[in-house]
N, C-alpha and C positions, 0 to 999 in steps of 0.2 A: 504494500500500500504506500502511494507516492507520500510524501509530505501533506502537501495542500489536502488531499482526502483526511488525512490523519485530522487538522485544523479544521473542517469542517466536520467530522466527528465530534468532537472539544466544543466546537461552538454552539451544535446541536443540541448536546445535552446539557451547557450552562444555561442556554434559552430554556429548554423545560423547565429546569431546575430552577430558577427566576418565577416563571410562571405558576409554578407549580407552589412555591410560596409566595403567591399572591403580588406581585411585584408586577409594574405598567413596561415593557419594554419594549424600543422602538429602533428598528434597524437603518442605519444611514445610508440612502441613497448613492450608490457609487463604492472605489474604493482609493478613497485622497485621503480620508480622516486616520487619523494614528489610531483611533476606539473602533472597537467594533458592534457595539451596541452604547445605547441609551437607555437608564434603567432611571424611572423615579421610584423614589423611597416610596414605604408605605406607612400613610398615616395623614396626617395633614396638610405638614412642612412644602408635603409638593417638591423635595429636594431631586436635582438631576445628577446621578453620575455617570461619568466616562465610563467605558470598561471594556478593557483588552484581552480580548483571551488570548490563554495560553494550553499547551496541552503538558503537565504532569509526568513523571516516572519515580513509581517508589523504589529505592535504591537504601539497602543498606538502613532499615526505617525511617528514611526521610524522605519527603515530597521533594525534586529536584525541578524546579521552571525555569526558562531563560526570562530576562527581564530589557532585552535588546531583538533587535533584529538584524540583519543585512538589507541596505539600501543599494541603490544602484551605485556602482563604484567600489563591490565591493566594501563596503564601509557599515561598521557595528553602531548600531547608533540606538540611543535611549529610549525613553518613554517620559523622563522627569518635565512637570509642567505641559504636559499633552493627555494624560489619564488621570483618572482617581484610585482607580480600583483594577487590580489583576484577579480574571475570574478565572480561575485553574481547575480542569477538569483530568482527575488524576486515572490512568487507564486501570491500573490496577484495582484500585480500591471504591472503582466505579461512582465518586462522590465529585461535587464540587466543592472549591474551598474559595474564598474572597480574601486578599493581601490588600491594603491599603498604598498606591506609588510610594509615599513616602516611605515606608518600610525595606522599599527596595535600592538595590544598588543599581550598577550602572550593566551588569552581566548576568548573573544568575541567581537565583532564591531557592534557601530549604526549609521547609517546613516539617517540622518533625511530628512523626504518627507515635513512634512508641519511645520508653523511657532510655536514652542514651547509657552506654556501658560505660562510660568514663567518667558518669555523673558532672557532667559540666551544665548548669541548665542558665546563667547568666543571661545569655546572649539567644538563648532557643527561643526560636517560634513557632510554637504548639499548633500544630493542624486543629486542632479539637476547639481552639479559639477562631478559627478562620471559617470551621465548614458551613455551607449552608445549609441549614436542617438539623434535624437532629444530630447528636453525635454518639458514633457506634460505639460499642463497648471496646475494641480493642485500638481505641483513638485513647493515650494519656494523655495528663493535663494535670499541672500544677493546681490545686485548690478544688478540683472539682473529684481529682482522685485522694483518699486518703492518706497522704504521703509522713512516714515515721518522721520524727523529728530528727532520727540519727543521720536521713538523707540532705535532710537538707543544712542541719547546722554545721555538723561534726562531719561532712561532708565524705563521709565511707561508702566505699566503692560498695554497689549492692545490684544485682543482677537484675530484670525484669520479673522472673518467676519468683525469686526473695521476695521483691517486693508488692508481687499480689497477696503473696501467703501470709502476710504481715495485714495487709488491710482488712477494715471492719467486717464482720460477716451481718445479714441481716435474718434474726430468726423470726420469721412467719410462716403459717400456711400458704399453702397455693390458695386456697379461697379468701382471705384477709390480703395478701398482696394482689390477686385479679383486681380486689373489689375497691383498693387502693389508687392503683394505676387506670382505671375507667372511670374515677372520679375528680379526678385532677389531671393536669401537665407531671410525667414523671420529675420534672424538678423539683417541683413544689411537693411531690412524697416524698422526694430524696431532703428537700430541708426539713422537712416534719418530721422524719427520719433520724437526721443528723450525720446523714452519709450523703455520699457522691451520688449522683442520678446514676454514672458510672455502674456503681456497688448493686443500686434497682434494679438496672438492666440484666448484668450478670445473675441476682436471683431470678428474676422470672424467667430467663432462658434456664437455669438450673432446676426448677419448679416448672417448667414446660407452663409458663402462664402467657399468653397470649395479650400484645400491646397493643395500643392505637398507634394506625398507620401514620406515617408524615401527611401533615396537613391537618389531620383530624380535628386538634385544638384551632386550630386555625380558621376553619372553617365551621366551628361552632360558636 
């Protein structure tokens, strides 16, 4: 599959996935604009953003995007002050994520899916904060996962599987968490909780309880 099919893949399913959370978007006439769609917010504000896609490869648990292109001449050239937002359609992990221009540099961007082996998280930019939609369970994330306090102060090296088998376990029935999760946004169980939406997800897959699909809150 040439390139340009690839990028018309990616651009396909950022468009659903826009639409699909309720968002207005309007495609530019031609091909001279550096964006490739126009997305207004939802809600009031009426705010427009730029946004460029890009297409994703997870590598090594991280989201890899270029944040440049080639122009005629040969020449690598930016995006900064011509976009808002890179909307990344990652092939593998079949999701969209939203990066902010400013966040990026002048070459390429990673965004990380799962908890780094060197424990460096200073400088990471968590998929799990970027995606559109829900976020899967095995998307980590600083605050929303349980994370020991030996990781993050006293900074010791601790594996990905260490560090699940350490987080909160949530003791309920399969019928007390269905009845939980069909009554709210699993966020909002996971604060009443006191655990990570993360932690919800993982019980009801482990208790075979059945969620509301993406949109569902949304659309109620």
């Amino acid at each position: 599959m040439n390139s340009k099919a690839v990028g018309e893949i990616s651009e396909a399913n950022i468009l659903a996935e826009f639409m699909n959370a309720g968002y207005a978007v309007s495609i530019p006439f031609g091909n001279n604009q550096r964006y490739d769609m126009i997305v207004e917010s939802v809600g009031s504000d009426g705010r427009l953003w730029k946004v460029q896609c890009k297409t994703g490869r997870l590598r090594d648990g991280s989201i890899d995007f270029p944040c440049s292109n080639i122009t005629y001449g040969n020449v690598r050239k930016d995006y900064q002050g011509q976009v808002d937002i890179f909307a990344v359609f990652c092939v593998e992990t079949g999701r969209v994520y939203l990066v902010p221009a400013e966040r990026c540099g002048s070459s390429s961007v990673s965004i990380r899916v799962s908890y780094p082996k060197n424990n460096q998280l200073k400088t990471v930019l968590w998929a799990a904060d970027c995606i559109l939609g829900d976020v899967p369970s095995d998307h980590f994330k600083i605050g929303r996962d349980d994370v020991p306090d030996f990781i993050v102060k006293r900074r010791e090296t601790v594996g990905a599987k260490e560090y699940h088998e350490r987080t909160r376990k949530i003791n309920l029935t399969s019928e007390e968490l269905h009845g939980m999760v069909w009554s709210k946004p699993i966020r909002e169980v996971a604060a009443g909780l006191g655990v990570s939406d993360t932690a919800v997800k993982k019980a009801c897959k482990r208790l075979n309880v059945d969620t509301p699909k993406q949109g569902y809150w949304l659309k109620r």
